[in-house]
Biopython code that builds the backbone (N, CA, C, O; Angstrom):
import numpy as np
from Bio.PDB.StructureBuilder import StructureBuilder

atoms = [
    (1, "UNK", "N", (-20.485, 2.283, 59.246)),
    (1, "UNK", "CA", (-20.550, 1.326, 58.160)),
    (1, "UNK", "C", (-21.000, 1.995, 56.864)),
    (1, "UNK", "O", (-20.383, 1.700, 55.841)),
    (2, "UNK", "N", (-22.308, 3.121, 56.779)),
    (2, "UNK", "CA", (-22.652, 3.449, 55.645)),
    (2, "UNK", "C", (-21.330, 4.287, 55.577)),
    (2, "UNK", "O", (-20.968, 3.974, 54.442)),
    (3, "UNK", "N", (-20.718, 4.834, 55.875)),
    (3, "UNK", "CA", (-19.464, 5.658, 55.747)),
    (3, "UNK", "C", (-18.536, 5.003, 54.712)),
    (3, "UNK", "O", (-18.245, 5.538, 53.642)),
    (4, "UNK", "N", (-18.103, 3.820, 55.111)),
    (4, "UNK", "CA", (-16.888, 2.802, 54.851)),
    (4, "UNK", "C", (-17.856, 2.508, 53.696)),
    (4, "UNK", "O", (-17.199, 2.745, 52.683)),
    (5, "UNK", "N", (-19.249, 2.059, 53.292)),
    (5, "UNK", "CA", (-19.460, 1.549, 52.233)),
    (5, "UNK", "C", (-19.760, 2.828, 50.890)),
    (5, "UNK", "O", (-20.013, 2.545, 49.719)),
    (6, "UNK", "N", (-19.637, 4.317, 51.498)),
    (6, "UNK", "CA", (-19.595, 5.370, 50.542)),
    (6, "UNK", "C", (-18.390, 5.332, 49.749)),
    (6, "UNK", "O", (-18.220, 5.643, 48.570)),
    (7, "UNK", "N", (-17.365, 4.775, 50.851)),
    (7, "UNK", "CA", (-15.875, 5.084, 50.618)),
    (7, "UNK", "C", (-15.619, 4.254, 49.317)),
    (7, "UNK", "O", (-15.107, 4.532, 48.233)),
    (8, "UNK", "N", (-16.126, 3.228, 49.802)),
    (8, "UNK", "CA", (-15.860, 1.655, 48.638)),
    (8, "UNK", "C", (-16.127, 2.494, 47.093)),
    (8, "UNK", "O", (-15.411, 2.930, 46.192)),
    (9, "UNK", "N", (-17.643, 2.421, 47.401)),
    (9, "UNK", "CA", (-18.365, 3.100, 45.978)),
    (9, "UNK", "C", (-17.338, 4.319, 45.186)),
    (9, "UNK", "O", (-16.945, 4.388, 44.021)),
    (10, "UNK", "N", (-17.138, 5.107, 46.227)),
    (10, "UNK", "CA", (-16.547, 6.464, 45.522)),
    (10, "UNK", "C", (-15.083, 5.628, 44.699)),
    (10, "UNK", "O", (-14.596, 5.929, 43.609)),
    (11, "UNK", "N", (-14.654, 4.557, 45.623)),
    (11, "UNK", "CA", (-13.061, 3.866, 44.680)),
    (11, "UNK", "C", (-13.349, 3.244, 43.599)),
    (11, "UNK", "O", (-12.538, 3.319, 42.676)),
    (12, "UNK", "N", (-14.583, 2.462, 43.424)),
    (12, "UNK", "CA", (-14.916, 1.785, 42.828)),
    (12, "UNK", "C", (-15.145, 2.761, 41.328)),
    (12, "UNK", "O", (-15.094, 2.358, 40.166)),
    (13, "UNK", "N", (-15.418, 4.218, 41.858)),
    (13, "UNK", "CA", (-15.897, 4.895, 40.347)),
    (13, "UNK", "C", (-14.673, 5.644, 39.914)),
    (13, "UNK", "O", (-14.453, 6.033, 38.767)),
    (14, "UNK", "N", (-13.806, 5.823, 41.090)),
    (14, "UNK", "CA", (-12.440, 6.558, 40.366)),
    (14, "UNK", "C", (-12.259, 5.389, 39.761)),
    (14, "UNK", "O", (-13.053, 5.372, 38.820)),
    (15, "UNK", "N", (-11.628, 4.372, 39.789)),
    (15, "UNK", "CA", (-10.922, 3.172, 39.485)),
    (15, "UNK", "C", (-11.651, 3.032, 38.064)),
    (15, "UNK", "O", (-11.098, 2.741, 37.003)),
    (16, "UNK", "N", (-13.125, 3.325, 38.287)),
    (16, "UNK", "CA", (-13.352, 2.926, 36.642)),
    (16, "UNK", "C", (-13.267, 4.069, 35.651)),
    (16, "UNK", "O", (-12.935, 4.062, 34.465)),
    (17, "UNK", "N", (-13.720, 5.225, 36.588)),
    (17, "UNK", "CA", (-12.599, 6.316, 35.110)),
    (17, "UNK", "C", (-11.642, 6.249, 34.859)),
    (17, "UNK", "O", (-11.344, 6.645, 33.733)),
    (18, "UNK", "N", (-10.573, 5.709, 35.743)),
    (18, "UNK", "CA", (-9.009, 6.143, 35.451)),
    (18, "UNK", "C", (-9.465, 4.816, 33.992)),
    (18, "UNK", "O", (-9.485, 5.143, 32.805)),
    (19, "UNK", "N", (-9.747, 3.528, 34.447)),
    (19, "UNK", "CA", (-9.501, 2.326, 33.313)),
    (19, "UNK", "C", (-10.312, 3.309, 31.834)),
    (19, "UNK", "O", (-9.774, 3.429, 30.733)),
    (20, "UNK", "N", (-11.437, 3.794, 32.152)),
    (20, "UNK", "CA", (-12.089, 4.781, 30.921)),
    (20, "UNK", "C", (-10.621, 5.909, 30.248)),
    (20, "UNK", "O", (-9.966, 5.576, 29.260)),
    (21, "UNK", "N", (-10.445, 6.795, 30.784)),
    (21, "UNK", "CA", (-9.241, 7.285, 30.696)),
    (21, "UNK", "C", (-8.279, 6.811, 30.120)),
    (21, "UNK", "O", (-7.878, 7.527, 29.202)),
    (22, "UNK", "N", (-7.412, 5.357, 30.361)),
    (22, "UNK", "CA", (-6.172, 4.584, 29.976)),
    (22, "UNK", "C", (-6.847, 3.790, 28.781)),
    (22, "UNK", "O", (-6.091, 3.365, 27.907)),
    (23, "UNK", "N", (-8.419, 3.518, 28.654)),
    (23, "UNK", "CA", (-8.382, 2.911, 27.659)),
    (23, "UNK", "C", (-8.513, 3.815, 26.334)),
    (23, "UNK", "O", (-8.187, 3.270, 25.279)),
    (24, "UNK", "N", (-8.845, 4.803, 26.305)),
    (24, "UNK", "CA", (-8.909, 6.122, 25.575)),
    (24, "UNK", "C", (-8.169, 6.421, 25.167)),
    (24, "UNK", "O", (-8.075, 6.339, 23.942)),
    (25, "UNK", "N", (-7.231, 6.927, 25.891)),
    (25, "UNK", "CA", (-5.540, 6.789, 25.746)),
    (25, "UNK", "C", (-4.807, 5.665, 24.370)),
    (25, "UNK", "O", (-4.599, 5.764, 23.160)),
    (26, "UNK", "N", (-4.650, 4.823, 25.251)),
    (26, "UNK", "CA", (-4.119, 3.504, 24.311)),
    (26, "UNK", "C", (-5.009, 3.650, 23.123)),
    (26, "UNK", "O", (-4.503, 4.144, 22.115)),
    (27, "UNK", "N", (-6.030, 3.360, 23.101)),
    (27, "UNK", "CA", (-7.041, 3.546, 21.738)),
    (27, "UNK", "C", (-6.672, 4.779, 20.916)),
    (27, "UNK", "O", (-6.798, 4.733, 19.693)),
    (28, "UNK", "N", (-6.296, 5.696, 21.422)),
    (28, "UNK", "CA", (-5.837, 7.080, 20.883)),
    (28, "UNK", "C", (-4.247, 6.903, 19.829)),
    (28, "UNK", "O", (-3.865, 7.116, 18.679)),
    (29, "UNK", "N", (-3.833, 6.476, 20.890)),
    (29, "UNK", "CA", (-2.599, 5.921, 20.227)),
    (29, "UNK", "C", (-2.246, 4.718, 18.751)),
    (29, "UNK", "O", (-1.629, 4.680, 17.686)),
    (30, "UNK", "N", (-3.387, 3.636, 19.879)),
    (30, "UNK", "CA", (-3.522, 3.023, 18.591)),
    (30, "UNK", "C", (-3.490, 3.741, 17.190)),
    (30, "UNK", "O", (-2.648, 3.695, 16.292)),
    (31, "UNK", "N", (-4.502, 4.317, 17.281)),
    (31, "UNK", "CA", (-5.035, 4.852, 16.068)),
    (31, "UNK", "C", (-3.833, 5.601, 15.198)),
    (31, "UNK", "O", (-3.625, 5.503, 13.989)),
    (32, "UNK", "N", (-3.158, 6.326, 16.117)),
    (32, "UNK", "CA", (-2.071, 7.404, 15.473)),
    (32, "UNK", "C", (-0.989, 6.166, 14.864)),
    (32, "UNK", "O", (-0.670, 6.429, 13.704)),
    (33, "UNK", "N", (-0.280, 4.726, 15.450)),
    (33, "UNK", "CA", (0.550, 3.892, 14.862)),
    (33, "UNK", "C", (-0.125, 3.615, 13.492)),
    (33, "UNK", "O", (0.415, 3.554, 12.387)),
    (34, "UNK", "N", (-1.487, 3.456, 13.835)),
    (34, "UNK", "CA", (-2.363, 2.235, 12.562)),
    (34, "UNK", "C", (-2.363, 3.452, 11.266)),
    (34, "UNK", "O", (-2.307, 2.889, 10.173)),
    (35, "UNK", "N", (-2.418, 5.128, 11.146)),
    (35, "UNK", "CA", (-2.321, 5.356, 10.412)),
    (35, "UNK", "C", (-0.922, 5.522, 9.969)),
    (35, "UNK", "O", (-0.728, 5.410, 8.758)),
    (36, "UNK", "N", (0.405, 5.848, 10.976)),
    (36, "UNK", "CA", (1.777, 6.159, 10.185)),
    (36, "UNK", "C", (1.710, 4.732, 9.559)),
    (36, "UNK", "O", (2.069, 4.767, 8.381)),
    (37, "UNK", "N", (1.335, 3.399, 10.021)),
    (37, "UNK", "CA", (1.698, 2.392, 9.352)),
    (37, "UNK", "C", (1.355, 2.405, 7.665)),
    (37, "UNK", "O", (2.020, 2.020, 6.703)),
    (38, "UNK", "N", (0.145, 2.966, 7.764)),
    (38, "UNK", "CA", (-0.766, 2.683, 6.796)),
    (38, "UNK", "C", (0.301, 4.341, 5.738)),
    (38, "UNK", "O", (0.326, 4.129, 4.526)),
    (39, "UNK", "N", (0.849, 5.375, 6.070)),
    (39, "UNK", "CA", (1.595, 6.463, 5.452)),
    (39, "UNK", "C", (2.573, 5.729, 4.695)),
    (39, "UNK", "O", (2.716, 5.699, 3.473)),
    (40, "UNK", "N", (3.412, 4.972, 5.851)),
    (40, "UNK", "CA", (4.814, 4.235, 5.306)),
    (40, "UNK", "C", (4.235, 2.647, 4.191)),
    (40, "UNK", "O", (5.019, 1.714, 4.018)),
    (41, "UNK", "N", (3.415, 2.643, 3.838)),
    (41, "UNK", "CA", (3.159, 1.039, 3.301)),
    (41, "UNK", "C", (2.022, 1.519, 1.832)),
    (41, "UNK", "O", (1.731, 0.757, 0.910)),
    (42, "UNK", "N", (1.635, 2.697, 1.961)),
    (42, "UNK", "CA", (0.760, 3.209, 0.875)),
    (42, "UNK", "C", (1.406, 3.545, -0.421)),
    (42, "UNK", "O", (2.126, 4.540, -0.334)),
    (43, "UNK", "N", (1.350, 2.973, -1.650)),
    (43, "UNK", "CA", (1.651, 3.073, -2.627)),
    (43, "UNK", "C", (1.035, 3.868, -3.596)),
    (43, "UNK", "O", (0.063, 4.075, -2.869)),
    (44, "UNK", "N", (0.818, 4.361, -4.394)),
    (44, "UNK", "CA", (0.096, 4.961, -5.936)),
    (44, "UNK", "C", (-0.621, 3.348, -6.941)),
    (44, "UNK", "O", (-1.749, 2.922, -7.190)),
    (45, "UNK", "N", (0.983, 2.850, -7.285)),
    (45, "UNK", "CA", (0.176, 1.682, -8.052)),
    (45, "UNK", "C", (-0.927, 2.187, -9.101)),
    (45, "UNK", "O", (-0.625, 3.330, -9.446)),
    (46, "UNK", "N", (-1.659, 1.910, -9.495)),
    (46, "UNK", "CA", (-2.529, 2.215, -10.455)),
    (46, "UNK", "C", (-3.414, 3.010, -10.500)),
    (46, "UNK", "O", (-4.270, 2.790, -11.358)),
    (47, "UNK", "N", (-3.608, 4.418, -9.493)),
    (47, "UNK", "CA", (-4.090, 5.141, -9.234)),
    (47, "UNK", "C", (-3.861, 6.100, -10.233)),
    (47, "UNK", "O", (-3.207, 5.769, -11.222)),
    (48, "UNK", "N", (-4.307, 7.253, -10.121)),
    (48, "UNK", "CA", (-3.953, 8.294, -10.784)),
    (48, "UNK", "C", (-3.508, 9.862, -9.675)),
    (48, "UNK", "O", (-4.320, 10.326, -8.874)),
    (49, "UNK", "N", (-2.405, 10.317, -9.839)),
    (49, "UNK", "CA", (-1.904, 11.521, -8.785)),
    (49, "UNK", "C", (-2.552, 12.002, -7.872)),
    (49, "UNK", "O", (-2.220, 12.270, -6.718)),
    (50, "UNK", "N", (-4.117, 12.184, -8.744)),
    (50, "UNK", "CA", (-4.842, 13.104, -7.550)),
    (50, "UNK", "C", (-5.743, 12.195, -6.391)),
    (50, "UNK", "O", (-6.111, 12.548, -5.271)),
    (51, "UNK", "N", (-5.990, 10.639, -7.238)),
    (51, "UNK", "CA", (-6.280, 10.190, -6.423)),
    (51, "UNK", "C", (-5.548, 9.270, -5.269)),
    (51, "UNK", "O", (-6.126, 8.741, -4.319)),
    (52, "UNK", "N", (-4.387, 9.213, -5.517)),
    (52, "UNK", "CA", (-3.408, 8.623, -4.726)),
    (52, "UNK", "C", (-3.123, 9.977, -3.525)),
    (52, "UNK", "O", (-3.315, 9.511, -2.401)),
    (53, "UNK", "N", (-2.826, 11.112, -3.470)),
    (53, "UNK", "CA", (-3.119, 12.356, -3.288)),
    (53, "UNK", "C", (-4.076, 12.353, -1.990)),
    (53, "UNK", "O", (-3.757, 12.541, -0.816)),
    (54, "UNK", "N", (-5.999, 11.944, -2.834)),
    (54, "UNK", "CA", (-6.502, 12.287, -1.725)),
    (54, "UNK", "C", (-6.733, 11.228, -0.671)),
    (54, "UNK", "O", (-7.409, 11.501, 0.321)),
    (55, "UNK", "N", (-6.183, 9.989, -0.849)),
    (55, "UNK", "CA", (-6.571, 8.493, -0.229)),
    (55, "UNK", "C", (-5.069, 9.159, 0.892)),
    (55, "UNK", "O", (-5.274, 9.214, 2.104)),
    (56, "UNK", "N", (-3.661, 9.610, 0.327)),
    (56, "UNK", "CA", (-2.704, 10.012, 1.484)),
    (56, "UNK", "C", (-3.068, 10.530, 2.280)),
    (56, "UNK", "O", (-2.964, 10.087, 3.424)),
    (57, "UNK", "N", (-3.818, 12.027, 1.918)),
    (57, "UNK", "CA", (-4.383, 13.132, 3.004)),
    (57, "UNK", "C", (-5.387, 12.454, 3.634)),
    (57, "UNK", "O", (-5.643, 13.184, 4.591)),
    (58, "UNK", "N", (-5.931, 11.748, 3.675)),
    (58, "UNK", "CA", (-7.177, 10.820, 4.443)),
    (58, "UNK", "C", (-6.276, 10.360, 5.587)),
    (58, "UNK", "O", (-6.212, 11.007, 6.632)),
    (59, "UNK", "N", (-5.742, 9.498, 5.433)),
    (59, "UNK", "CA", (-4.884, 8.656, 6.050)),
    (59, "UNK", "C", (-3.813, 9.577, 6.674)),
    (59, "UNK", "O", (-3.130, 9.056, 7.555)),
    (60, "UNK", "N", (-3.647, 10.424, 6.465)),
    (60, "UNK", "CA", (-2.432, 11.672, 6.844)),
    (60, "UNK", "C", (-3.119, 12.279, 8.606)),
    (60, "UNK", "O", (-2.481, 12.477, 9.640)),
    (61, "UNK", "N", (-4.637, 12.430, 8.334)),
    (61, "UNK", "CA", (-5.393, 13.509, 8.868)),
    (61, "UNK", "C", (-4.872, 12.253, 10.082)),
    (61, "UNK", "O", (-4.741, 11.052, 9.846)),
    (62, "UNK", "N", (-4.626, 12.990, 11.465)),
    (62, "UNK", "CA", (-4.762, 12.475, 12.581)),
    (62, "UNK", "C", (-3.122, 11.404, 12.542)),
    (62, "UNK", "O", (-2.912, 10.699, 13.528)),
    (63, "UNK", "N", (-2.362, 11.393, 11.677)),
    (63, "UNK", "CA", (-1.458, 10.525, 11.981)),
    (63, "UNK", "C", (-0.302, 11.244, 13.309)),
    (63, "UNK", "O", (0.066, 10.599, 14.291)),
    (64, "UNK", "N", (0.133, 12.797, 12.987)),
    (64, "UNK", "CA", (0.943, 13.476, 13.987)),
    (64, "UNK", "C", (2.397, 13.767, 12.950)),
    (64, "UNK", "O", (3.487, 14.210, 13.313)),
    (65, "UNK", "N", (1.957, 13.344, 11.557)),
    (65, "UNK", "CA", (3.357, 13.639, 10.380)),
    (65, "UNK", "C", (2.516, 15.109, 9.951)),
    (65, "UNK", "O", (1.338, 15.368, 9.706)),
    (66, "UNK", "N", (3.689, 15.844, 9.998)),
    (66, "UNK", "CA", (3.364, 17.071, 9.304)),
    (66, "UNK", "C", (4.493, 17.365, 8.425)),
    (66, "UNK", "O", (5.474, 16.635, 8.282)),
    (67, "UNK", "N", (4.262, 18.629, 7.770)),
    (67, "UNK", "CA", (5.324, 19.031, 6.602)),
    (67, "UNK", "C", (6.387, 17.924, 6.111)),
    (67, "UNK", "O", (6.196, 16.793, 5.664)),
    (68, "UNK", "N", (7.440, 18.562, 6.324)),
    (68, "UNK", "CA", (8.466, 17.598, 5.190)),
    (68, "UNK", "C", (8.525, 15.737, 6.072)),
    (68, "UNK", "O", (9.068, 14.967, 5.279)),
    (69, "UNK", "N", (8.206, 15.174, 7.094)),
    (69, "UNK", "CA", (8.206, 13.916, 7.155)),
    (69, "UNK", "C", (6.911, 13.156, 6.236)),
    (69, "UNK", "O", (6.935, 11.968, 5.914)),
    (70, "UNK", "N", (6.198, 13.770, 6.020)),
    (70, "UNK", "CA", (4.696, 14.068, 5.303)),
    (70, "UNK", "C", (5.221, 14.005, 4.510)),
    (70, "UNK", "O", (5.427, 12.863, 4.098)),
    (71, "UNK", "N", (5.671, 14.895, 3.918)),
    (71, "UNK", "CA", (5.711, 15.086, 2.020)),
    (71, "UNK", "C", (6.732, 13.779, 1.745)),
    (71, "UNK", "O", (6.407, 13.002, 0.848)),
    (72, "UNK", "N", (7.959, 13.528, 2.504)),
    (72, "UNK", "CA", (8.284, 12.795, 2.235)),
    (72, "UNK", "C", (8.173, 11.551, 1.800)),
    (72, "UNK", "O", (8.771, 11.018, 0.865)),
    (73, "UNK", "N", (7.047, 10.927, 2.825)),
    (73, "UNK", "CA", (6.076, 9.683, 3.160)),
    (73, "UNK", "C", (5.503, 10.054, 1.741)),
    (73, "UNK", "O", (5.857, 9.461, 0.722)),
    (74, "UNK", "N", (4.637, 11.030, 1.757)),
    (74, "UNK", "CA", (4.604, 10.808, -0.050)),
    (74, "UNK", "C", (5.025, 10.462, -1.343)),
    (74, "UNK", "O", (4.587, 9.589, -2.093)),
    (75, "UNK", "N", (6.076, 11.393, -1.525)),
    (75, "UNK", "CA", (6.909, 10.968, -2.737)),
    (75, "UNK", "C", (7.783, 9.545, -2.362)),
    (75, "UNK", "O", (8.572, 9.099, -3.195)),
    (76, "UNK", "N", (7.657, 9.122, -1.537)),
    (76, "UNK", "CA", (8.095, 7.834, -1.214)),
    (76, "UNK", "C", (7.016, 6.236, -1.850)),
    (76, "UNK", "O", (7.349, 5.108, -2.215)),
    (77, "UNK", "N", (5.543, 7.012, -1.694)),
    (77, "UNK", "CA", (4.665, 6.484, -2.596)),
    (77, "UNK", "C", (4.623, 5.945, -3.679)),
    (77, "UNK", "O", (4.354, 4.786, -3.994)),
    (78, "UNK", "N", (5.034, 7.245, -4.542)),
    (78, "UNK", "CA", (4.573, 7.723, -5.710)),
    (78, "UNK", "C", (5.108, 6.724, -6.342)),
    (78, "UNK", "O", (5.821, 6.064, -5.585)),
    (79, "UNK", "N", (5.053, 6.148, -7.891)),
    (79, "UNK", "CA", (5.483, 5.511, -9.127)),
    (79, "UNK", "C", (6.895, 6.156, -9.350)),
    (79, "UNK", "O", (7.238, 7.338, -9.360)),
    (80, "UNK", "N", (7.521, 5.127, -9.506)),
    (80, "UNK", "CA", (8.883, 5.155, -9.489)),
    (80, "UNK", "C", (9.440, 6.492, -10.355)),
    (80, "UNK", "O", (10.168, 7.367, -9.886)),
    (81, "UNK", "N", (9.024, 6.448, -11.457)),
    (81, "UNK", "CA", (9.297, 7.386, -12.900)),
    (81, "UNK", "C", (8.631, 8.777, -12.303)),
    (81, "UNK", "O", (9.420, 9.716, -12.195)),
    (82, "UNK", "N", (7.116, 9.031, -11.861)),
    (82, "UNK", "CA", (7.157, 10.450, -11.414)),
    (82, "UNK", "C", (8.064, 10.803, -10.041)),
    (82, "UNK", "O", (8.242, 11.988, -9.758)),
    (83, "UNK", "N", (8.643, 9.721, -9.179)),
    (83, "UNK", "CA", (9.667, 10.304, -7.692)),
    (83, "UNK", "C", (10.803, 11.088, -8.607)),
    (83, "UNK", "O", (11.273, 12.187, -8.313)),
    (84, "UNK", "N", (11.175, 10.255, -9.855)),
    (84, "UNK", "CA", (12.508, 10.337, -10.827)),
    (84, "UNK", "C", (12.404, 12.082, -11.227)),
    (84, "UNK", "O", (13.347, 12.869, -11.147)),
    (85, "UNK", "N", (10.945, 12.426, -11.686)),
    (85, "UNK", "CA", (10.913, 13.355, -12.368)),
    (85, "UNK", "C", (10.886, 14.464, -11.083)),
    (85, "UNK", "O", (11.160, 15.641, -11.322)),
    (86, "UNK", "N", (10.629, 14.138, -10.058)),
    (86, "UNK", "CA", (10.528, 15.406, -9.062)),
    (86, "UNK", "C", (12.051, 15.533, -8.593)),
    (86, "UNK", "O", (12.604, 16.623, -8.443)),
    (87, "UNK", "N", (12.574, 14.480, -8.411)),
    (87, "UNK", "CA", (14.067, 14.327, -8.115)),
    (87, "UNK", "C", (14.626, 15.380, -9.130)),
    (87, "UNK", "O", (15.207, 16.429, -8.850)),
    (88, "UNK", "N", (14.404, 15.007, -10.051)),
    (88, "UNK", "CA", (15.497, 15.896, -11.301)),
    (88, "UNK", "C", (14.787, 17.238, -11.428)),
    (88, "UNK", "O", (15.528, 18.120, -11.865)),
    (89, "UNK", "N", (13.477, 17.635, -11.144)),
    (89, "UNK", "CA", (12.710, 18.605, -11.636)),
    (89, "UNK", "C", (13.416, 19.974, -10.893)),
    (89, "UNK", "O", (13.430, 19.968, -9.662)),
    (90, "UNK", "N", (14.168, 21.480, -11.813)),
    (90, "UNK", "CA", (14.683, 22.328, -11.398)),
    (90, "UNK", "C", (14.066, 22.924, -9.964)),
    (90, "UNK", "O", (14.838, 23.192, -9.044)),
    (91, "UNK", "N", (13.075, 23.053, -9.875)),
    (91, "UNK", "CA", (12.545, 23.507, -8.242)),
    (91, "UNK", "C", (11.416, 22.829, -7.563)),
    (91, "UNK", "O", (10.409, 23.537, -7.572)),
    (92, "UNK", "N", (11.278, 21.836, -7.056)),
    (92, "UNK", "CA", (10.572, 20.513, -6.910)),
    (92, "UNK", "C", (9.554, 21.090, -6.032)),
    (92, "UNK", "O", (9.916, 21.910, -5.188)),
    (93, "UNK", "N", (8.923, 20.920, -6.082)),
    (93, "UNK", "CA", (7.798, 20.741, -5.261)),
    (93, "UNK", "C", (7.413, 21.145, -3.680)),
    (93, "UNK", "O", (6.440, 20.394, -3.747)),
    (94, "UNK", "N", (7.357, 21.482, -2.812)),
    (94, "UNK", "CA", (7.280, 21.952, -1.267)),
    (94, "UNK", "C", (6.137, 21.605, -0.718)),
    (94, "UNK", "O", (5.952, 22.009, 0.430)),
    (95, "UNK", "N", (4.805, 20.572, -1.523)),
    (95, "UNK", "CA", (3.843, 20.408, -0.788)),
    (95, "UNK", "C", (3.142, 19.298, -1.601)),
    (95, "UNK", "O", (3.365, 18.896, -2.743)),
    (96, "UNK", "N", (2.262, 18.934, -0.715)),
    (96, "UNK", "CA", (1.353, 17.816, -1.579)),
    (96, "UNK", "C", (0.478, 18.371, -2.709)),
    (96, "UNK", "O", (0.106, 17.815, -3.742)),
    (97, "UNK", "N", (0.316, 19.219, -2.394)),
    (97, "UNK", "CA", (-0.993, 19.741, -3.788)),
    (97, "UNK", "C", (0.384, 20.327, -5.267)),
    (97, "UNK", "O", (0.264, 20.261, -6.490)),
    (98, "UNK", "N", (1.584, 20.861, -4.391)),
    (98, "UNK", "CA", (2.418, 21.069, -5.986)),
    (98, "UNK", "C", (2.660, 19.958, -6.452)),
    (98, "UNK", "O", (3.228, 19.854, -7.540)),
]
sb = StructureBuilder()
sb.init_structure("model")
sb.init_model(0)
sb.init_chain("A")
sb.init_seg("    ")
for serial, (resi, resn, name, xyz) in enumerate(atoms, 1):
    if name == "N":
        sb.init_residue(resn, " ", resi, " ")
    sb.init_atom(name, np.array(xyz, "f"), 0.0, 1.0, " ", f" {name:<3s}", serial, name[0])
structure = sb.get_structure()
């Protein structure tokens, strides 16, 4: 009997790491949707470059966008008239800080 009731206990504690584990997980994830959401929906608006800039890279850190889906998500931001000027500008830009 103490045997069979070790057995119980020992299921009882896998069972609650694995749920520790899966909820970690999902929570992990969460987090990575809640910031691309927050990449694709972030505007400039009345900011000024550098600070629109560092509120992206905040929100960037931990999303899983790197280089050009990134930069993109940026200038996708930006005020209509500076996207215009990088569009037309002879050798545009390759990063968030140019």
């Amino acid at each position: 009997m103490l045997d069979e009731l070790s057995k119980e206990e020992l299921k009882v504690e896998i069972v609650e790491e694995l749920f520790k584990k899966i909820k970690n997980e999902f929570e992990e994830i969460g987090e990575k949707e809640r910031k691309v959401e927050q990449l694709r929906t972030i505007e400039q608006g009345g900011k000024i470059c550098n600070e629109y800039a560092q509120e992206f890279k905040k929100i960037a850190r931990g999303s899983g966008y790197e280089r050009w889906p990134l930069i993109e998500e940026f200038k996708r931001g930006l005020n209509r008239g500076i996207r215009r000027k990088l569009i037309e500008a002879k050798s545009p830009p390759s990063s968030i800080e140019e």
